[in-house]
N, C-alpha and C positions, 0 to 999 in steps of 0.2 A: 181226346182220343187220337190217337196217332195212326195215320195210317200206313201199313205194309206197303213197300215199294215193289210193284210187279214184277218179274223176273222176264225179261223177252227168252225167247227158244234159244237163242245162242249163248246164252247165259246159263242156261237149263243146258244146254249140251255139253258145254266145258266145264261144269262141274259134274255131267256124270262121265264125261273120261276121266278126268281128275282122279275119279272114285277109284276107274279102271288103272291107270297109269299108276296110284301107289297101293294097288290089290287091295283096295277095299273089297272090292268083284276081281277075280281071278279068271282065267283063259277057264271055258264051258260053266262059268256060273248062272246063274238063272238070278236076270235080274228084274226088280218089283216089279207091279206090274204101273201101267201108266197112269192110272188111279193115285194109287200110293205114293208115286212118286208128286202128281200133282198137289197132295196135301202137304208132302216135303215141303214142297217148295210155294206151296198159297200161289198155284196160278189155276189156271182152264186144266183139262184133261187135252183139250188141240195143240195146246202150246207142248205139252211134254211129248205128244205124238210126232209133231214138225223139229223136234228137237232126235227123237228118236231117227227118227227117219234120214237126216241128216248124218246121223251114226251108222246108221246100217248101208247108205249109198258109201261111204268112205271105208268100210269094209271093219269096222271096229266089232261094231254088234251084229248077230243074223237074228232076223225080226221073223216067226213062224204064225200062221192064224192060228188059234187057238192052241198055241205051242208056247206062246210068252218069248221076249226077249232074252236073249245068251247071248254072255262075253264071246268073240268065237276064238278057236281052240290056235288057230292059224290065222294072224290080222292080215288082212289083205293092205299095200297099202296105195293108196290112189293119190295121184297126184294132179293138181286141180290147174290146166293150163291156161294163162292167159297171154292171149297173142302179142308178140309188142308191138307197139308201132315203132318205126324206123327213123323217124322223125325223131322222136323223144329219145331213143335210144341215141344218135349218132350227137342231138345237142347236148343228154348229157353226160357224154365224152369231153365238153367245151368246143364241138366244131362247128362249122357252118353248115346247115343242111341244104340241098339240095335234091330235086327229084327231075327226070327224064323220062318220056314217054317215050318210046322207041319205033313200036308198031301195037296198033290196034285193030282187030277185025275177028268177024262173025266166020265160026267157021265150025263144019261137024268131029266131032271128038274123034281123036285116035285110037286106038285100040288101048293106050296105056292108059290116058284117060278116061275109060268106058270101064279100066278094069280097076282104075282108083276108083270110082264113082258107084261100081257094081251094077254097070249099066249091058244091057243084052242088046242094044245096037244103039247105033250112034246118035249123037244130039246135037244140034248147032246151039256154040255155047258163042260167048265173047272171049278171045283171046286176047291176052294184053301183058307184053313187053316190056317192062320198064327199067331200068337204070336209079341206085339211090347212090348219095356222094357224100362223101363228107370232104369242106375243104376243098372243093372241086374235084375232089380223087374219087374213082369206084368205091362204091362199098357192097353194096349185093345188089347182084343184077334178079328180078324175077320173071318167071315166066309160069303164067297166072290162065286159068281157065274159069270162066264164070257162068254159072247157069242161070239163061235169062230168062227161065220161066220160073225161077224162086224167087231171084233181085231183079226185076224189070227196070228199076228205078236207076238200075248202072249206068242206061245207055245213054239217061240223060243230063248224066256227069262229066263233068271237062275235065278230062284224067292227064288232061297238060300241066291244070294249075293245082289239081286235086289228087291225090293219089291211091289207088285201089287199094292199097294193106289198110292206109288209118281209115276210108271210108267206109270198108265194111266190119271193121272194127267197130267202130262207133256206130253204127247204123242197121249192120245185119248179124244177130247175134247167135250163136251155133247152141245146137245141143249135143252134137257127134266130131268127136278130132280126132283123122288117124295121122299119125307124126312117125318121122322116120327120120336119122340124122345119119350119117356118114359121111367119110373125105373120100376125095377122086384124085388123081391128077389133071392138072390144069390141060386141057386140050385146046386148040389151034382156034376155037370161037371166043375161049374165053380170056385166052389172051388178048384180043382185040378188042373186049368187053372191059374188063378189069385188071387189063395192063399189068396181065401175073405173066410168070416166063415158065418155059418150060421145064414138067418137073416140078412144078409148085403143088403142094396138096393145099385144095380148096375145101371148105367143109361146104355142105349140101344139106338142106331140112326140106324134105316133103311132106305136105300137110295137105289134108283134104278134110273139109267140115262139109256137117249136112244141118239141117234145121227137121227132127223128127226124118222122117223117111227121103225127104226133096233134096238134094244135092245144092251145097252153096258154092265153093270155090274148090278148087285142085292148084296147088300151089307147090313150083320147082324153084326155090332161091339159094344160088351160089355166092357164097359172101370171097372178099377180098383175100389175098394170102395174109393168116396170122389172124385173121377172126377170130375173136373169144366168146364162147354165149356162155353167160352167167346168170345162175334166180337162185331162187331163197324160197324155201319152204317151212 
């Protein structure tokens, strides 16, 4: 006897957008319910649930109690960010990386970060400076706020030889990113920073993650003149 090979949830989920994507199930159809679909497919009823669920955060399905699952009429659609690190990004370009600490220090939030943060008075966070390069040239300067009662573990980081973007990348993993991108003109600090002249438009990403309700970092990075961000979806 041969046996059926399990189906994991993510497997269970690309084939019922599949289903969606060539109107098997059309925009407000009512589809089976988890059950049925679980005998479809010879798995658990949890597996088709973790699969559903997955559909309905990404804005495909709206999942109702005792309402059943529906195509929705209007797909939301979400875009799922991952940070990059700067390191991997600038080597692979083919350059040489490099990182600079700038300045580092404990200090209470300003009002602009209390109102990234959604915070009603001030917090002494770590502030931290830094400098990335590629080829010994500027590449994005950051200027980083860190709350040391989510990541206590920062302070005992050497952010000389280590640097705060891949650290809490790798280390401190978000459930909340607010992201904001726009150009500025280069102003008289940042000339001095990243050797742009005057009149150069610099692009700008502000990002601030939290982990559930606790605040992780507030992050202002000004990249080089001529910066590209590029990703794939």
């Amino acid at each position: 006897m041969v046996e059926k090979r399990r189906h994991s949830w993510m497997e269970i989920r690309d084939s019922i957008r599949s289903m969606i994507l060539n109107s098997t199930y059309g925009p407000g159809d009512k589809l089976p319910r988890d059950e049925e679909f679980a005998l479809q497919f010879g798995c658990a009823r949890s597996t088709v649930h973790r699969a559903m669920r997955d559909l309905a955060q990404s804005g495909v399905v709206e999942r109702k109690r005792r309402g059943g699952t529906t195509v929705r009429r209007d797909p939301v659609t979400r875009a799922t960010l991952d940070i990059p690190i700067t390191r991997l990004e600038v080597e692979r370009q083919g350059s040489q990386y490099r990182h600079r600490l700038l300045r580092k220090s404990v200090q209470p939030t300003p009002p602009a970060i209390m109102a990234n943060f959604d915070l009603s008075e001030p917090r002494d966070m770590l502030r931290v400076e830094a400098l990335h390069l590629a080829d010994n040239r500027p590449y994005i300067f950051e200027d980083r706020w860190i709350c040391l009662e989510t990541v206590p573990e920062i302070a005992d980081v050497d952010l000389t030889r280590e640097n705060a973007n891949e650290w809490l990348v790798r280390n401190r993993p978000y459930s909340r990113c607010d992201l904001r991108l726009y150009a500025r003109k280069a102003t008289p600090s940042d000339q001095d920073v990243l050797q742009s002249h005057d009149g150069d438009a610099l692009f700008v990403m502000e990002r601030t993650t939290w982990i559930g309700a606790a605040p992780i970092s507030s992050l202002c990075a000004v990249a080089h003149p001529g910066y590209q961000l590029f990703t794939q979806g």
